[in-house]
N, C-alpha and C positions, 0 to 999 in steps of 0.2 A: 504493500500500500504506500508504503515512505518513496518508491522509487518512482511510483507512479503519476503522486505529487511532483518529485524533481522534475520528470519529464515533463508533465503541465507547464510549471514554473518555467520551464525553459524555453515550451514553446509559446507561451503569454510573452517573456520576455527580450525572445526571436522577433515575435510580430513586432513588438514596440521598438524593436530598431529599427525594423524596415520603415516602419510609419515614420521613426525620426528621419531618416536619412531620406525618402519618399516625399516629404514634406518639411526639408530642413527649415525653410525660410520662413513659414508660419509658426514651428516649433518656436524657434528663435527669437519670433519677437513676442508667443507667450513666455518667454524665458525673460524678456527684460520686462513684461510686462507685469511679471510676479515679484523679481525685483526691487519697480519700485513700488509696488506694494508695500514689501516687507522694507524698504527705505520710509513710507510715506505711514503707514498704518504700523507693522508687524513688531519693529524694533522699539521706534517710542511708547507703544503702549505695554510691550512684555518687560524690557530688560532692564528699566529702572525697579521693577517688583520683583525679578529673578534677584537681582541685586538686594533690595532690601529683607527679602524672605530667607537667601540664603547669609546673609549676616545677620540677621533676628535669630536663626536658630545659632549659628555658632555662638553668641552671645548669651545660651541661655535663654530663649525665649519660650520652649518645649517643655523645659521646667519649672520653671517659673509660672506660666499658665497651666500646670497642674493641674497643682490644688485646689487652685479657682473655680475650675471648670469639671472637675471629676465629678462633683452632682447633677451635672447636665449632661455629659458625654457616657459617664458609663450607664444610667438607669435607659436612657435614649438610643444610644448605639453600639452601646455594648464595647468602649475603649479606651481609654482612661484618658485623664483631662488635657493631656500631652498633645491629643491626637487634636484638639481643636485647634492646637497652630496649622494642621493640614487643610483644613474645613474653614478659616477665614480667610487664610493665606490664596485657598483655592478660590473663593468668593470672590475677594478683591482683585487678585491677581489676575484669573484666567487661565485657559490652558496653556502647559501642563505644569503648570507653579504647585497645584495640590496634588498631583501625584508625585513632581518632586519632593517635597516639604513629606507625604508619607514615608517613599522611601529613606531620605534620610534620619526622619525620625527611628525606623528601623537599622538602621548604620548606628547610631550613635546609642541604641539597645535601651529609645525609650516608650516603643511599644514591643510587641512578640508580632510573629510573621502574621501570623492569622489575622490579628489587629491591623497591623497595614495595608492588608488584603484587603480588609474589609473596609481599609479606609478609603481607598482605589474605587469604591464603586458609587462611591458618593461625593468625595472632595476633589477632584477634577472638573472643575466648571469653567465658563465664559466671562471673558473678560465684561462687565458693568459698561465698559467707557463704548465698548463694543455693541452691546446691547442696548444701551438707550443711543447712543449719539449716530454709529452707523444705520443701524436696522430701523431703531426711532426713527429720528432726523431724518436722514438719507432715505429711506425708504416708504415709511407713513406719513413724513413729511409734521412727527408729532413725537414731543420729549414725553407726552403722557403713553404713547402706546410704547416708546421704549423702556420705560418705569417699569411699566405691566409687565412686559417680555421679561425682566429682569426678575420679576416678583414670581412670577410663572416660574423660573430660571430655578431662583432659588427655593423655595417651597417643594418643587421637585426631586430637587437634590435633597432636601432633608426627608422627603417620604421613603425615596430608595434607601437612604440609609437606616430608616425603621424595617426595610424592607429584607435588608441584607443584616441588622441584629441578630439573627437567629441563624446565621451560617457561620459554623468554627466553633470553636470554643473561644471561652475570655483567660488568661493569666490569671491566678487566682491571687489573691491578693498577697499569698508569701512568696508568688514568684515575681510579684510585680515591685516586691520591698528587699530581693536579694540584687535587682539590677543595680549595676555600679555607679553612682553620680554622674553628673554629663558636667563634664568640663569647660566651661568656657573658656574663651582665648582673648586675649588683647581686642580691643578694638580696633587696631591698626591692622593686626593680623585677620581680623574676622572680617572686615573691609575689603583688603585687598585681596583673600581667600575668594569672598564673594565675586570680585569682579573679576577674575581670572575665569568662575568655574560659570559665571551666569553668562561672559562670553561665548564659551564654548557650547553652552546650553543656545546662546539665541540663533549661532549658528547653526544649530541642528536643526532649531525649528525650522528658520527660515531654510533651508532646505529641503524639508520635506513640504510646506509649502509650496514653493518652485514646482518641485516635481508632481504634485499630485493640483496644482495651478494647470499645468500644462494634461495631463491626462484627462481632467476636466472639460478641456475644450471643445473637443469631439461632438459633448454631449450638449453641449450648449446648442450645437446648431440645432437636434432634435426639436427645441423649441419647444412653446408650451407647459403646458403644467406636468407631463410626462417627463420634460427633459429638466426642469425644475427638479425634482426630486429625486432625478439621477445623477445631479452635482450633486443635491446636499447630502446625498450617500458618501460623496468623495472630502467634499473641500466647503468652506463653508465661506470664505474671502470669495469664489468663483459663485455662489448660488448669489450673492448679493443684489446685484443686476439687472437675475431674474427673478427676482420677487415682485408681485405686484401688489399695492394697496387696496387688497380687498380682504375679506373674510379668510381667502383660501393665501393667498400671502402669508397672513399673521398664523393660519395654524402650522404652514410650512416654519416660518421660521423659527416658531415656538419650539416644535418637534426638531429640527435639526441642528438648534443651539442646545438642547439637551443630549441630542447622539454627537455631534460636533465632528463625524465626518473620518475617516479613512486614516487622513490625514494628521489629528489628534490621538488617533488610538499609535500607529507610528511613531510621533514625537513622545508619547508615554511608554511606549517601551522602549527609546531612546534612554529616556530620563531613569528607565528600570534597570539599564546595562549593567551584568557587576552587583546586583543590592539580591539576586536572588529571588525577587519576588515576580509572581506568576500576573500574566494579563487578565485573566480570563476574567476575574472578578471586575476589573478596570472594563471590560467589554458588555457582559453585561449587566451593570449599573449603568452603562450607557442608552443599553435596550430600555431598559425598565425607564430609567431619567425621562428617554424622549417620549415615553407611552405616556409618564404623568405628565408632562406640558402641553403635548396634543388633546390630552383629554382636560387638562385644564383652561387651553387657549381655546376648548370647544365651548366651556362653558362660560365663558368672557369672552368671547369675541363680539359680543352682539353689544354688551357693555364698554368695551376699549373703542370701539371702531362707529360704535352709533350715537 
Protein backbone atom coordinates (compact mmCIF):
# COMPACT_ATOMS: atom_id res chain seq x y z
CA UNK A 1 0.00 0.00 0.00
CA UNK A 2 3.11 2.53 1.20
CA UNK A 3 4.52 1.96 -2.47
CA UNK A 4 1.59 2.54 -4.14
CA UNK A 5 1.14 5.81 -2.58
CA UNK A 6 4.85 6.64 -3.62
CA UNK A 7 3.82 5.90 -7.14
CA UNK A 8 0.72 8.27 -6.95
CA UNK A 9 2.90 10.97 -5.32
CA UNK A 10 5.11 10.67 -8.15
CA UNK A 11 2.86 10.72 -10.64
CA UNK A 12 0.70 13.95 -9.19
CA UNK A 13 4.07 15.27 -8.91
CA UNK A 14 5.35 14.22 -12.60
CA UNK A 15 2.08 16.03 -13.87
CA UNK A 16 3.00 19.29 -11.87
CA UNK A 17 6.01 19.69 -13.60
CA UNK A 18 4.87 19.32 -16.86
CA UNK A 19 2.05 21.82 -16.19
CA UNK A 20 5.17 24.06 -14.69
CA UNK A 21 7.34 23.92 -17.52
CA UNK A 22 3.87 23.66 -20.17
CA UNK A 23 2.80 26.89 -18.76
CA UNK A 24 6.16 28.51 -17.40
CA UNK A 25 5.12 32.00 -17.87
CA UNK A 26 1.79 32.02 -16.06
CA UNK A 27 3.31 29.83 -13.24
CA UNK A 28 5.71 32.72 -12.86
CA UNK A 29 3.81 35.53 -12.41
CA UNK A 30 1.45 33.52 -9.92
CA UNK A 31 4.98 33.17 -8.40
CA UNK A 32 5.43 36.97 -7.86
CA UNK A 33 2.10 37.33 -7.58
CA UNK A 34 2.12 35.40 -4.04
CA UNK A 35 5.18 37.09 -3.29
CA UNK A 36 3.88 40.06 -2.98
CA UNK A 37 1.25 38.84 -1.20
CA UNK A 38 3.32 37.58 1.47
CA UNK A 39 5.45 41.07 1.08
CA UNK A 40 2.11 43.05 1.24
CA UNK A 41 -0.29 40.96 3.78
CA UNK A 42 1.79 37.45 4.99
CA UNK A 43 4.98 38.83 6.61
CA UNK A 44 3.57 42.16 8.55
CA UNK A 45 0.68 40.50 9.84
CA UNK A 46 2.48 36.91 11.03
CA UNK A 47 6.07 37.64 12.02
CA UNK A 48 5.92 40.53 14.53
CA UNK A 49 3.49 37.65 16.61
CA UNK A 50 5.82 34.65 15.65
CA UNK A 51 8.38 37.03 17.39
CA UNK A 52 6.44 38.13 20.30
CA UNK A 53 4.86 34.53 21.04
CA UNK A 54 8.16 32.84 20.61
CA UNK A 55 9.84 35.29 23.21
CA UNK A 56 6.77 35.34 25.79
CA UNK A 57 7.35 31.62 26.02
CA UNK A 58 11.16 31.62 26.41
CA UNK A 59 10.53 34.21 29.11
CA UNK A 60 8.26 32.20 31.03
CA UNK A 61 5.04 33.03 29.84
CA UNK A 62 3.63 29.16 29.92
CA UNK A 63 4.39 29.26 33.45
CA UNK A 64 3.55 31.83 34.73
CA UNK A 65 -0.02 31.71 33.17
CA UNK A 66 -0.46 28.45 34.88
CA UNK A 67 -1.90 28.90 37.62
CA UNK A 68 -4.12 31.56 36.55
CA UNK A 69 -5.72 29.73 34.06
CA UNK A 70 -5.78 25.90 35.28
CA UNK A 71 -9.43 26.56 36.59
CA UNK A 72 -10.43 27.23 33.09
CA UNK A 73 -8.22 25.06 30.89
CA UNK A 74 -8.37 21.92 32.77
CA UNK A 75 -12.28 21.41 33.80
CA UNK A 76 -12.97 22.81 29.95
CA UNK A 77 -10.34 21.11 27.91
CA UNK A 78 -8.81 18.90 29.64
CA UNK A 79 -4.97 20.68 29.91
CA UNK A 80 -3.49 22.55 32.35
CA UNK A 81 -3.22 26.40 32.56
CA UNK A 82 0.12 26.28 30.48
CA UNK A 83 -1.75 25.28 27.55
CA UNK A 84 -3.71 28.80 27.40
CA UNK A 85 -0.43 30.47 26.07
CA UNK A 86 -1.35 28.13 22.95
CA UNK A 87 -5.03 29.09 22.66
CA UNK A 88 -4.49 33.11 22.98
CA UNK A 89 -1.31 33.03 21.23
CA UNK A 90 -3.36 31.01 18.56
CA UNK A 91 -6.36 33.65 18.62
CA UNK A 92 -4.25 36.60 18.30
CA UNK A 93 -1.68 35.51 16.26
CA UNK A 94 -3.12 33.37 13.53
CA UNK A 95 -1.99 30.55 11.65
CA UNK A 96 0.27 28.59 12.64
CA UNK A 97 1.49 30.70 15.85
CA UNK A 98 -0.89 28.06 18.14
CA UNK A 99 0.29 25.08 16.89
CA UNK A 100 3.68 26.47 17.26
CA UNK A 101 3.22 27.85 20.94
CA UNK A 102 1.70 23.83 21.56
CA UNK A 103 4.55 22.23 20.30
CA UNK A 104 7.00 24.04 22.10
CA UNK A 105 5.09 24.19 25.19
CA UNK A 106 5.64 20.32 24.68
CA UNK A 107 9.73 20.85 24.11
CA UNK A 108 10.08 22.63 27.16
CA UNK A 109 7.93 19.54 29.20
CA UNK A 110 5.03 21.95 30.04
CA UNK A 111 2.26 19.90 28.97
CA UNK A 112 2.54 15.68 28.06
CA UNK A 113 2.19 14.74 24.36
CA UNK A 114 -1.56 13.94 24.53
CA UNK A 115 -2.09 17.51 25.89
CA UNK A 116 -0.45 19.03 22.96
CA UNK A 117 -2.32 16.99 20.65
CA UNK A 118 -5.15 17.95 21.94
CA UNK A 119 -4.16 21.36 21.83
CA UNK A 120 -3.40 21.18 17.98
CA UNK A 121 -7.05 20.63 17.36
CA UNK A 122 -8.35 23.70 18.69
CA UNK A 123 -5.50 26.49 19.19
CA UNK A 124 -4.57 26.91 15.44
CA UNK A 125 -6.64 29.65 14.34
CA UNK A 126 -6.83 32.86 11.83
CA UNK A 127 -5.34 35.60 12.18
CA UNK A 128 -8.29 38.77 13.71
CA UNK A 129 -6.59 41.53 11.45
CA UNK A 130 -7.24 38.85 8.60
CA UNK A 131 -10.72 38.38 9.43
CA UNK A 132 -12.23 41.49 10.08
CA UNK A 133 -10.10 43.83 7.82
CA UNK A 134 -9.56 41.59 4.64
CA UNK A 135 -12.80 39.35 4.57
CA UNK A 136 -14.72 42.27 6.54
CA UNK A 137 -13.57 45.23 4.75
CA UNK A 138 -12.37 43.95 1.55
CA UNK A 139 -14.97 41.62 0.93
CA UNK A 140 -18.57 42.68 2.64
CA UNK A 141 -17.37 45.94 2.37
CA UNK A 142 -18.26 45.98 6.54
CA UNK A 143 -15.98 45.91 9.91
CA UNK A 144 -19.25 44.50 11.55
CA UNK A 145 -19.55 41.35 9.31
CA UNK A 146 -15.71 40.81 10.00
CA UNK A 147 -16.39 41.07 13.88
CA UNK A 148 -18.95 38.32 13.31
CA UNK A 149 -16.57 36.03 11.18
CA UNK A 150 -14.10 36.58 13.99
CA UNK A 151 -16.75 35.63 16.67
CA UNK A 152 -17.92 32.75 14.50
CA UNK A 153 -13.88 32.09 14.38
CA UNK A 154 -13.48 31.87 17.75
CA UNK A 155 -16.60 30.26 19.59
CA UNK A 156 -15.78 27.59 17.09
CA UNK A 157 -12.57 26.90 18.03
CA UNK A 158 -13.52 26.70 21.78
CA UNK A 159 -16.53 24.02 20.88
CA UNK A 160 -13.83 21.79 19.01
CA UNK A 161 -11.89 21.96 21.90
CA UNK A 162 -14.86 20.71 24.29
CA UNK A 163 -15.06 18.58 21.44
CA UNK A 164 -11.72 16.97 21.58
CA UNK A 165 -11.65 16.92 25.84
CA UNK A 166 -12.49 13.55 25.93
CA UNK A 167 -9.78 12.03 23.53
CA UNK A 168 -6.26 10.86 25.51
CA UNK A 169 -5.89 10.83 28.79
CA UNK A 170 -4.88 14.17 31.01
CA UNK A 171 -1.25 13.82 33.24
CA UNK A 172 -2.47 13.26 36.49
CA UNK A 173 -1.67 15.71 38.79
CA UNK A 174 1.71 13.81 40.21
CA UNK A 175 2.91 13.61 36.82
CA UNK A 176 2.06 17.13 36.13
CA UNK A 177 4.08 18.34 39.78
CA UNK A 178 7.25 15.86 38.82
CA UNK A 179 7.85 18.16 35.57
CA UNK A 180 11.14 20.07 35.96
CA UNK A 181 10.66 24.05 36.17
CA UNK A 182 10.93 25.98 32.64
CA UNK A 183 13.78 28.17 32.75
CA UNK A 184 13.68 31.24 31.60
CA UNK A 185 16.54 33.02 29.70
CA UNK A 186 17.61 36.69 29.56
CA UNK A 187 15.60 38.92 27.74
CA UNK A 188 18.36 39.67 25.29
CA UNK A 189 18.71 36.11 24.65
CA UNK A 190 14.94 35.35 24.44
CA UNK A 191 14.64 38.39 21.82
CA UNK A 192 17.04 37.54 19.69
CA UNK A 193 16.34 33.43 20.14
CA UNK A 194 12.99 34.79 18.98
CA UNK A 195 13.95 36.57 16.00
CA UNK A 196 16.24 34.17 14.46
CA UNK A 197 13.66 31.03 14.81
CA UNK A 198 10.36 33.24 13.81
CA UNK A 199 12.51 34.19 10.78
CA UNK A 200 12.80 30.96 9.64
CA UNK A 201 9.22 30.15 10.76
CA UNK A 202 7.92 33.00 8.27
CA UNK A 203 9.84 31.70 5.76
CA UNK A 204 8.29 28.50 5.76
CA UNK A 205 5.00 29.88 5.79
CA UNK A 206 5.53 32.07 3.02
CA UNK A 207 6.57 29.36 1.03
CA UNK A 208 4.17 27.19 1.22
CA UNK A 209 1.84 29.92 0.45
CA UNK A 210 3.77 30.56 -2.89
CA UNK A 211 3.28 27.05 -3.78
CA UNK A 212 -0.14 26.09 -2.96
CA UNK A 213 -0.99 30.21 -4.39
CA UNK A 214 0.14 28.82 -7.57
CA UNK A 215 -1.62 25.27 -7.56
CA UNK A 216 -4.78 27.27 -6.72
CA UNK A 217 -4.87 28.88 -9.87
CA UNK A 218 -6.03 26.25 -12.18
CA UNK A 219 -9.20 26.24 -10.19
CA UNK A 220 -9.95 29.76 -10.19
CA UNK A 221 -10.80 29.63 -13.72
CA UNK A 222 -13.51 26.95 -12.87
CA UNK A 223 -15.26 29.90 -11.71
CA UNK A 224 -18.30 30.18 -9.66
CA UNK A 225 -19.32 28.82 -6.57
CA UNK A 226 -17.88 25.22 -7.54
CA UNK A 227 -14.47 26.77 -8.15
CA UNK A 228 -14.90 28.98 -4.96
CA UNK A 229 -14.76 26.14 -2.73
CA UNK A 230 -12.06 24.28 -4.52
CA UNK A 231 -9.48 27.06 -3.50
CA UNK A 232 -10.72 27.30 -0.06
CA UNK A 233 -9.91 23.55 0.13
CA UNK A 234 -6.26 24.76 -0.81
CA UNK A 235 -5.35 28.22 0.14
CA UNK A 236 -7.35 30.78 1.62
CA UNK A 237 -5.19 34.23 0.54
CA UNK A 238 -6.28 32.78 -3.33
CA UNK A 239 -10.25 32.11 -2.30
CA UNK A 240 -10.32 35.96 -1.23
CA UNK A 241 -11.23 37.26 -4.74
CA UNK A 242 -13.61 34.82 -5.16
CA UNK A 243 -15.96 35.55 -2.49
CA UNK A 244 -18.88 37.32 -3.06
CA UNK A 245 -21.09 39.41 -0.69
CA UNK A 246 -23.96 37.43 -0.27
CA UNK A 247 -25.23 34.81 2.08
CA UNK A 248 -23.33 32.18 0.24
CA UNK A 249 -19.91 34.34 0.46
CA UNK A 250 -20.17 34.70 4.31
CA UNK A 251 -20.97 30.99 4.88
CA UNK A 252 -17.85 30.10 2.41
CA UNK A 253 -15.78 32.20 4.40
CA UNK A 254 -16.86 31.30 7.80
CA UNK A 255 -16.29 27.50 6.95
CA UNK A 256 -12.88 27.99 5.25
CA UNK A 257 -11.40 30.27 7.84
CA UNK A 258 -12.19 27.45 10.27
CA UNK A 259 -10.52 24.42 7.85
CA UNK A 260 -7.87 27.25 6.63
CA UNK A 261 -6.80 25.25 3.76
CA UNK A 262 -4.14 22.76 2.55
CA UNK A 263 -1.81 25.14 2.82
CA UNK A 264 -2.00 25.68 6.85
CA UNK A 265 -2.21 22.15 7.72
CA UNK A 266 1.57 22.08 5.78
CA UNK A 267 2.82 25.12 7.46
CA UNK A 268 1.72 23.02 10.81
CA UNK A 269 3.49 20.30 10.25
CA UNK A 270 6.34 22.57 9.24
CA UNK A 271 6.03 24.00 12.67
CA UNK A 272 5.66 20.08 14.19
CA UNK A 273 9.26 19.09 12.55
CA UNK A 274 11.56 17.42 15.30
CA UNK A 275 8.67 18.04 18.45
CA UNK A 276 7.28 14.40 17.65
CA UNK A 277 3.83 15.22 17.74
CA UNK A 278 1.32 13.67 15.26
CA UNK A 279 -1.00 15.89 12.66
CA UNK A 280 -3.81 14.01 12.69
CA UNK A 281 -5.51 15.72 15.68
CA UNK A 282 -4.30 19.39 14.16
CA UNK A 283 -6.48 17.90 10.88
CA UNK A 284 -9.32 17.01 12.38
CA UNK A 285 -10.10 19.90 14.75
CA UNK A 286 -9.82 21.55 11.42
CA UNK A 287 -12.95 19.24 10.05
CA UNK A 288 -14.98 19.80 13.08
CA UNK A 289 -13.75 23.83 13.56
CA UNK A 290 -15.16 24.50 9.95
CA UNK A 291 -18.49 22.25 10.57
CA UNK A 292 -19.05 24.65 13.61
CA UNK A 293 -18.63 28.09 11.66
CA UNK A 294 -20.77 26.84 8.73
CA UNK A 295 -23.23 25.95 10.91
CA UNK A 296 -22.92 28.90 12.93
CA UNK A 297 -22.48 31.45 9.83
CA UNK A 298 -25.88 29.54 8.85
CA UNK A 299 -27.50 30.64 11.70
CA UNK A 300 -26.21 34.50 11.54
CA UNK A 301 -26.09 35.18 8.34
CA UNK A 302 -29.47 36.58 7.93
CA UNK A 303 -28.47 38.75 11.17
CA UNK A 304 -24.80 39.85 9.92
CA UNK A 305 -25.80 40.50 6.31
CA UNK A 306 -29.45 41.81 6.68
Amino acid sequence: MRIRWRILACLCLGGLLVWFLADAGAVRDSVAEALALCARSVVPSLFPFLVASSALLALGFGELAAPWLAGLMEPLFRVPGAGSAALVLGLVGGYPIGAKTAADLYRENLVSREEAERLLAFCNNSNPVFLISVLGVGVFGSVRAGVWLWLIHVLSALLTGLVFRGSGKSASRQELTRRPPFRAVSFAEAFTGAVRSSLAGILSVCAFVVFFYVLAQPLTAVGGRLGAVLVAALELFSLTPLLTADAFGFLLAAAAAGWGGLSVLCQTLAVLEGSGLRLRNCFLGKVVQSAFSLLLAALLVGYVLG
